[in-house]
C-alpha positions, 0 to 999 in steps of 0.5 A: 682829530675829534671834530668840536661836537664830539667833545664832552661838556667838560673837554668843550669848557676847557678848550672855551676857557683857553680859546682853542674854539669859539662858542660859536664854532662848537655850536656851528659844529653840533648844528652842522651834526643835527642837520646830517642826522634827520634818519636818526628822527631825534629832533622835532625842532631845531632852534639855529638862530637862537642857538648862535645868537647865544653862543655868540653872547656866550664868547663875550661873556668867555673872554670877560673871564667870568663864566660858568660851566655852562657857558657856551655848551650846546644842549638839547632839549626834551619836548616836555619843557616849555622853551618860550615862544618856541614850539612844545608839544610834548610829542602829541597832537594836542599841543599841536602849534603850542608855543608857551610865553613862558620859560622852564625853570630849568631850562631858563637856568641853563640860559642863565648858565650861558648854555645854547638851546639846539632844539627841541628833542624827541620824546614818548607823548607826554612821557608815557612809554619805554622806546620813543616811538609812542611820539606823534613826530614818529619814532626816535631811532638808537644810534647803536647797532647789532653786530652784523644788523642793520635793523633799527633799535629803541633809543628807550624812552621816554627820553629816549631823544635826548639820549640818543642825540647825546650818544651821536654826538649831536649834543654835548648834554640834554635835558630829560625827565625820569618819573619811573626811568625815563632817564636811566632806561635811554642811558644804558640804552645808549652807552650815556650817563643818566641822572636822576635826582632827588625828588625836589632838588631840580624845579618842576615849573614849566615841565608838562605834567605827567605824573607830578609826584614822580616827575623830575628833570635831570641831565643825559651827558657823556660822561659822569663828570659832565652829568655833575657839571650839568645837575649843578647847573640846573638844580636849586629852589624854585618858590614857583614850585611847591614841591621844590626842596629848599637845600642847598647845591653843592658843587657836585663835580667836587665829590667826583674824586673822592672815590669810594674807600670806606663807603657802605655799597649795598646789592638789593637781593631782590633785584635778582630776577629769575629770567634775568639774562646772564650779561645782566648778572655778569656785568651786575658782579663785576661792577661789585668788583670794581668797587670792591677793589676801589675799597667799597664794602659791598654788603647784601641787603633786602627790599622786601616790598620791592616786587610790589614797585612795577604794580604800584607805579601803573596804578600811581602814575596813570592816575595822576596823568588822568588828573593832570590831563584833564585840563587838555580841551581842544578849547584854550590851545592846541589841536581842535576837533572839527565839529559836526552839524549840531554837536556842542562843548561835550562832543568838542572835548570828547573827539579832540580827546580821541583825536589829539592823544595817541593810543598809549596816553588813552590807555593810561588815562582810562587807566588812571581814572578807572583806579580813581573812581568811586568803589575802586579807590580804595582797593586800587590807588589808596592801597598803591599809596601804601605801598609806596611808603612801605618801599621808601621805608625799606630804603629809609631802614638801610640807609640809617644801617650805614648803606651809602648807595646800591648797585643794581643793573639799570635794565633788564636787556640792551636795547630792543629792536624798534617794534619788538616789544609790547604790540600785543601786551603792553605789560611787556614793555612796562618790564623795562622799567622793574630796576627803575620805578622804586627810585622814584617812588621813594624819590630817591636819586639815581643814576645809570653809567655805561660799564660794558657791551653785550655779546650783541656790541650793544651798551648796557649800564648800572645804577647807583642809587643814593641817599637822598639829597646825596647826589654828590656820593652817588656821583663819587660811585658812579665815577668810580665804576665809570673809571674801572670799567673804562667804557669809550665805545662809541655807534658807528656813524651808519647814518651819515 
């Protein structure tokens, strides 16, 4: 018999609704998880009294027979969002002792939804990385193994925390961030579902900035079904947010059985890399098949400016992290610098700069100022800009032929061994976002399903990417191939 917190947030809300457990009970049963899984490094803080303080008000709310989804849910929550009067460092240490007054948008509407607040996961700092091991609290650690290894393996990044805690079943769903894959990179990772939504439908107030045009919050789950009952759940328009998109939210969990007869399914021929390995390719065609024998009509299609989207980005997203960054002073909160004899306010912010980010968010601040710097503005950020609307165009034009969704592979490998990759070039790691970075620069939605294991007995995942604000149909595809491919593998438990 499965103990409570390796059920899916769809099974725990049944067994809530027919009172086989108490909220209190599938709370307890995750705590208890978290507290025998300190080798995986997944939580930098947890939140028990919090936690069982609103499962308990949960049950109540349970047995008066008017609860949502949510209600009574255990959820882990990504570093970057700011949790009210509960630590938020964004992996780094210069928010050292930062406890926001403040709540999330997001965050605060699962609290509305009934769901229960764990803690607090490990991240890449300030959500600049592919691995989580660019975080201040050390590196988060992947609960999946190579056949016959016992080294440890990047989780992904940067939301490669909450990912991974979902994957060990520490948690039934976690918030993440996706500004160039952050979400769909730790899924396929790890054997979980990764949604990426359309750029204004989930609020940005309260998540600390990285790149503010790409950033957006969405849920890591077990399951596609879980994914649509979390997305509902924390979607809607904010007035506190200007890039918050006033649509309405629809019941997604509603699509997820509509299937995908009929629908127009396009395989991007650029996405077919030359170095690609072939158990990408495979698993890229047979996710094709599935649909296809489902009744999809699976068309090629073109990107044409695609092989300008990895470019784009680390010129985009570097130079709005150097503005958004900015504000980090060492004066108003956070980690200080210690000054010496006669030094003044300059040299305060220089070395608590120098101190308080680590060497990853450095690189991309000078990187981001340097392309917005007088004489390189134009031949560098403005340029990017116009390539961003020449990608969006590409999308716009195939979705107006009738395209409804693209299948595409959501990482270029399985997971990677922890330190592997992009010590001596850092341009090796960026690699690992080439299926991911064009979503968020059209700020389309997207999503990454578990559909097979390499020859290694490591997970690997496709994307389905959709039309905007059409969260609903990517999902029905998503279900679709999570249905075909019928992936149940779960990491051996090597860390208990």
């Amino acid at each position: 018999m499965r103990e409570l917190n390796q059920l899916s947030i769809s099974e725990a809300r049944d067994g809530l609704r027919s009172r086989e457990f108490s909220a209190v009970e599938l709370a307890n049963s995750c705590l208890a998880a978290v507290d025998n899984a300190a080798e995986l490094n997944l939580f930098c803080e947890t939140t028990a009294e919090l936690a069982l303080d609103a499962a308990r008000m949960a049950d109540v709310r349970i047995s008066s027979g008017d609860a949502p989804s949510m209600c009574g849910i255990p959820v882990g929550i990504k570093d970057l969002f700011c949790t009210a009067g509960v630590s938020t460092q964004a992996a780094s240490k210069i928010l050292q002792g930062f406890k926001p007054e403040y709540e999330s948008t997001v965050t605060a509407r699962l609290t509305d939804a009934g769901a229960t607040m764990l803690g607090k996961l490990n991240m890449d700092e300030f959500a600049m990385g592919s691995s989580t091991e660019h975080s201040v609290y050390g590196p988060a650690v992947n609960p999946w193994r190579a056949k016959g290894c016992d080294r440890k393996r990047s989780p992904g990044g940067s939301s490669g925390g909450s990912a991974a805690a979902v994957a060990a079943d520490l948690c039934l769903g976690a918030l993440g961030t996706d500004t160039g894959g952050s979400i769909r990179q730790p899924a396929a990772f790890t054997g979980t579902v990764g949604v990426k939504p359309t750029y204004g439908r989930c609020s940005r107030w309260g998540i600390i900035a990285f790149a503010s045009s790409l950033d957006q919050a969405g849920p890591l789950t077990k399951s596609v079904r879980d994914a649509a009952i979390m997305l509902e759940a924390i979607s809607g328009h904010d007035p506190k947010d200007s890039t918050s998109a006033n649509h309405e939210v629809p019941n997604f969990e509603s699509f997820l059985e509509r299937g995908v007869a009929g629908k127009k399914i396009g395989i991007p021929r650029e996405f077919r890399l030359d170095a690609m390995p072939s158990e990408i390719e495979t698993l890229w065609s047979d996710g094709a098949k599935m649909l296809r024998s489902q009744g999809a009509e699976i068309v090629d299609v073109s990107l044409p400016h695609t092989k300008y989207a990895l470019p784009a980005y680390y010129v985009i997203a570097p130079a709005e992290a150097s503005s958004n960054l900015a504000r980090y002073d060492g004066v108003r909160y956070g980690y200080r610098a210690r000054l010496r004899d006669g030094e003044g306010i300059v040299e305060l912010y220089k070395r608590t700069r120098a101190e308080g980010f680590g060497q990853e968010v450095k690189r991309r601040v000078m990187i981001g100022t340097y392309v917005l710097s007088q004489g390189f503005y134009e031949a560098y950020y403005r340029r990017a800009q116009k390539v961003r609307s020449l990608i969006k165009r590409d999308f716009e034009k195939i979705f107006a032929e009738g395209v409804e969704a693209l299948l595409t592979p959501a990482t270029p490998s399985s997971a990677f061994e922890i330190g592997s990759v992009g010590k001596s070039d850092p341009v090796e790691m960026y690699l690992n976002d080439v299926f991911t970075v064009t979503v968020n620069l059209a700020g389309l939605p997207g999503i990454s399903v578990p559909a097979g294991l390499d020859r290694q007995g490591l997970p690997l995942g496709l994307q389905i990417i959709g039309r905007p604000w059409d969260e609903g149909e990517m999902l029905a595809c998503a279900y679709a191939i999570e249905d075909a491919a019928g992936f149940s593998a779960k990491p051996d438990r090597w860390w208990i």
